[in-house]
C-alpha positions in Angstrom: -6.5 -10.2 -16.1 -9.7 -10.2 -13.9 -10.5 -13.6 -12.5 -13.8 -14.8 -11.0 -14.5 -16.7 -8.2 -17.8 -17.7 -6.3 -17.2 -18.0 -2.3 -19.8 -20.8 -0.5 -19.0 -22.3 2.7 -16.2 -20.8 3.5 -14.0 -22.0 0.9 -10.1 -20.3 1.0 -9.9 -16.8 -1.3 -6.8 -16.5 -3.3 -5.5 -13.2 -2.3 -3.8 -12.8 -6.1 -7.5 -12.7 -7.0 -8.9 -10.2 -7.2 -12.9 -10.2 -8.2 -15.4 -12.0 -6.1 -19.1 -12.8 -6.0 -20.8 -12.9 -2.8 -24.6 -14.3 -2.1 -25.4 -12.6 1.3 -23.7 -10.7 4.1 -22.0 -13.6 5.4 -20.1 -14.4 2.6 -18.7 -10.9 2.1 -18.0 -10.9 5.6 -15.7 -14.3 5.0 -14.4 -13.2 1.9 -13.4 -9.9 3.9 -11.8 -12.2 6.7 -9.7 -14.1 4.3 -8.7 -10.6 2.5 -7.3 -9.5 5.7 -4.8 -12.1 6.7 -2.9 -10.5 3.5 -2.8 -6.7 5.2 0.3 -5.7 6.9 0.1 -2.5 9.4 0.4 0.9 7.1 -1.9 -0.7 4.8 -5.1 1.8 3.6 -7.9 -0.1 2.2 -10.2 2.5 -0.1 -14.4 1.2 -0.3 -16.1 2.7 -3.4 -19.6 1.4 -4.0 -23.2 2.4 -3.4 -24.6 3.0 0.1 -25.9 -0.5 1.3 -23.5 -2.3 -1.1 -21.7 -4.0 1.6 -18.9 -1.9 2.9 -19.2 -2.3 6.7 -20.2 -5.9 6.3 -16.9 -6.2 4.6 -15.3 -4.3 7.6 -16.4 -6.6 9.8 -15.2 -9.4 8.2 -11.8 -7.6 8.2 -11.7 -7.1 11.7 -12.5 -10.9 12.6 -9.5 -11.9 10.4 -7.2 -9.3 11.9 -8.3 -11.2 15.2 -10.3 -7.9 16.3 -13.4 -9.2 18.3 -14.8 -6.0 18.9 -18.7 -5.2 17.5 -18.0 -3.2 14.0 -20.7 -0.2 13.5 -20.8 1.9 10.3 -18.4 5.3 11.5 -21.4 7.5 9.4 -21.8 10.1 12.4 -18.5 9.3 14.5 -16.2 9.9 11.3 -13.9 7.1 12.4 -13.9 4.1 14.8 -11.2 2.6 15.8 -10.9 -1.2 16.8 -7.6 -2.6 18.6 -6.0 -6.3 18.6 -2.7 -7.4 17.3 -3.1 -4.3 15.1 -5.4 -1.1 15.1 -8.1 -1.1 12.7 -9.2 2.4 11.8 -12.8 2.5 10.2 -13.4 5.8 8.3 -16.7 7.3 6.4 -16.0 10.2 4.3 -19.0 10.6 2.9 -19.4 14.3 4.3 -16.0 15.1 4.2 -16.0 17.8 1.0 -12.7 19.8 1.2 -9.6 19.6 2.5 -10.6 21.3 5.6 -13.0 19.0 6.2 -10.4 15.9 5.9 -7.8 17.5 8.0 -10.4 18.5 10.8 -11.0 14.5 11.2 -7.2 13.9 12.2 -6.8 11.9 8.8 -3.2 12.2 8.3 -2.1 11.5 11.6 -3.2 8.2 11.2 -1.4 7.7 8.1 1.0 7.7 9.9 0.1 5.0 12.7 3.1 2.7 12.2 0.4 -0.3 14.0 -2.7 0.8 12.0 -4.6 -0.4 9.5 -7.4 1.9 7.2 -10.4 1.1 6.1 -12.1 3.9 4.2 -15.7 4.3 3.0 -16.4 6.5 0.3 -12.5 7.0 -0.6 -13.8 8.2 -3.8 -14.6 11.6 -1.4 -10.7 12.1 -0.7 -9.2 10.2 -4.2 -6.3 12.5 -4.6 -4.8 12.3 -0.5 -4.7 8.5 -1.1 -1.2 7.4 -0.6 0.7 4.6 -3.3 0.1 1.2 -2.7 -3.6 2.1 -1.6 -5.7 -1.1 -1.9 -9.6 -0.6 -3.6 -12.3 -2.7 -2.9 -15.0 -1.7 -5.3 -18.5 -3.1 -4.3 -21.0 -3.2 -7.1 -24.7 -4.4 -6.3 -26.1 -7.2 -8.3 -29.1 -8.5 -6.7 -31.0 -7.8 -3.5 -27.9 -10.2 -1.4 -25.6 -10.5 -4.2 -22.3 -8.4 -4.7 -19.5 -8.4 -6.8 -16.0 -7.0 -4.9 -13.0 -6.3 -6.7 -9.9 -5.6 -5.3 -6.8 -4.2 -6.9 -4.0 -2.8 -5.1 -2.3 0.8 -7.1 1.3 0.1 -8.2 
């Protein structure tokens, strides 16, 4: 059962919820900051959505609610950033990764394995079938020019 809720001001997000609405950047960033006080280190959090649909915006928000104060930066050229505070937040972009060569080449695995880390991956969609159980998705569909819906589901 999908349930809908509109975040203004800051508000508290249920984390058994698991379909939002934002109006602008700034919301997605909060709902993104609430979302992360429910991630536990080993946790890999897979972005599908379009390109400007919100997914480093949502990063961002991640990082502040993991208590991360560092700047957060789309990892499009870099392949992956990676942001340290109480845990390590590693911020991947897949969007040219085709193969498995190309994957492996980025050191993907060994930070599967970070027992500290978090993922965050944009365009998971690019490496569907190395996803490990218990991946959460955060699917980010555009609605408006500011307006976004975000679900989040977490595999069984």
């Amino acid at each position: 059962m999908i349930r809908r809720k509109e975040v203004r001001g800051g508000r508290r997000i249920n984390p058994m919820m698991n379909t939002y609405r934002s109006h602008s950047v700034r919301e997605t960033e909060e709902i993104a900051e609430q979302f992360a006080k429910t991630l536990h280190p080993g946790d890999v959090v897979a972005y599908t959505g379009d390109l400007g649909a919100g997914k480093t915006a949502f990063t961002r928000g991640m990082a502040r609610g993991l208590g991360i104060a560092d700047e957060v930066a789309s990892p499009t050229f870099a392949l992956v950033h990676e942001y340290r505070g109480s845990v390590i937040l590693y911020h991947f972009d897949m969007y040219r990764i085709t193969d498995f060569d190309d994957l492996y080449s980025t050191g993907f695995f060994d930070y599967l394995d970070d027992p500290n880390g978090i993922l965050a991956i944009e365009w998971s969609e690019n490496i569907d079938g190395v996803l490990p159980p218990g991946t959460i998705t955060v699917a980010f569909t555009v609605l408006g020019e500011e307006e976004r819906e975000i679900k989040i589901s977490r595999e069984e």
